[in-house]
C-alpha positions as CSV (number, residue, x, y, z in Angstrom):
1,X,119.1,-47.3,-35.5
2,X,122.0,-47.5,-37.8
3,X,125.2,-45.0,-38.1
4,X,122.7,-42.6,-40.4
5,X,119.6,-42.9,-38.0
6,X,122.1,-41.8,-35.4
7,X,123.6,-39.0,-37.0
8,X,120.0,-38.3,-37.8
9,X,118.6,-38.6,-33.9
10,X,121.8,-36.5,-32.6
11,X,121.7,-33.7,-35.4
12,X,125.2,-34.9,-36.9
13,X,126.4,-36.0,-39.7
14,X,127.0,-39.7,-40.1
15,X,130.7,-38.8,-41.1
16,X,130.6,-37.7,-37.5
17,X,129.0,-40.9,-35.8
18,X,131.4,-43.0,-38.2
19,X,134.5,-41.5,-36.7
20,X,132.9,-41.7,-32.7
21,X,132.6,-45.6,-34.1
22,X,136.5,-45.5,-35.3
23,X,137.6,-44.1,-32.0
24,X,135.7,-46.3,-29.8
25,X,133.6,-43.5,-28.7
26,X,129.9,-45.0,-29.4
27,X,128.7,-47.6,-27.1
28,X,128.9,-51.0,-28.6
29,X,126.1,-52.2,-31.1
30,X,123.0,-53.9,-29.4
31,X,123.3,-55.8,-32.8
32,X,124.9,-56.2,-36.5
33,X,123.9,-57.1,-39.4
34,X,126.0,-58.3,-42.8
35,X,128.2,-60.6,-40.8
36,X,128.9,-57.1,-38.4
37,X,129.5,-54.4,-41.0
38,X,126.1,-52.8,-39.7
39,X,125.9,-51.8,-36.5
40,X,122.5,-51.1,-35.1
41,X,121.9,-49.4,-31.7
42,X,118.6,-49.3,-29.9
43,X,117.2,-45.6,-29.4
44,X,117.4,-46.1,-25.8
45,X,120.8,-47.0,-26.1
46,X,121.8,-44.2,-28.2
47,X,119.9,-41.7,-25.9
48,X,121.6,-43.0,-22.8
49,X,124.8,-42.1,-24.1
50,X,124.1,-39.3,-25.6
51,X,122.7,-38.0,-22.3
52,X,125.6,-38.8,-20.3
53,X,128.1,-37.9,-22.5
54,X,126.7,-34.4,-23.4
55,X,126.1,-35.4,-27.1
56,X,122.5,-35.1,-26.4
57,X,121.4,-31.9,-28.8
58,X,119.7,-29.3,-26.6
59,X,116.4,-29.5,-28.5
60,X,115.7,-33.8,-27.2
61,X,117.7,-33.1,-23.5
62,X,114.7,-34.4,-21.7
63,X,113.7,-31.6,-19.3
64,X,112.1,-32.7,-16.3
65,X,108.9,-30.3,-15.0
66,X,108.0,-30.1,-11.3
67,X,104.3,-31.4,-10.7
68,X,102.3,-28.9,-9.7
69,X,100.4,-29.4,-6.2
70,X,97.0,-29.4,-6.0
C-alpha cells in the first residue's frame, strides 16, 4: 500500500498520512520503490499500527464475537 492506499484504508487524506510520514509517526516501509521516494507498507503492517495506535477508523476495528456454545 502506498501513502494514497493508506489514506484510503484509514479514511484520511493522504495529506494526513504524508505528514504522520514527516513526523516519524508511520511505521517504517516494508519496502520502496524509485530509489525510496515510494514507500510501500504491507496491509498487515498498516493495520497493526493503526490498531495499536487508535488510528484504526471505527468501521474496520476488528470486533471479536464470542462463539456461541452448543
Amino acid at each position: 500500500m502506498g501513502v494514497n492506499e493508506v489514506a484510503t484504508f484509514l479514511q484520511v487524506t493522504p495529506n494526513l498520512v504524508s505528514a504522520w510520514i514527516k513526523r516519524n509517526v508511520m511505521p517504517l516501509p516494508d519496502t520502496t520503490l524509485n530509489a525510496g521516494r515510494t514507500l510501500i507498507w504491507t496491509r498487515q503492517t498498516v493495520e497493526d499500527w493503526a490498531t495499536a495506535t487508535g488510528k484504526m477508523p471505527m468501521s474496520r476495528t476488528p470486533v471479536w464475537v464470542k462463539p456461541k456454545k452448543g
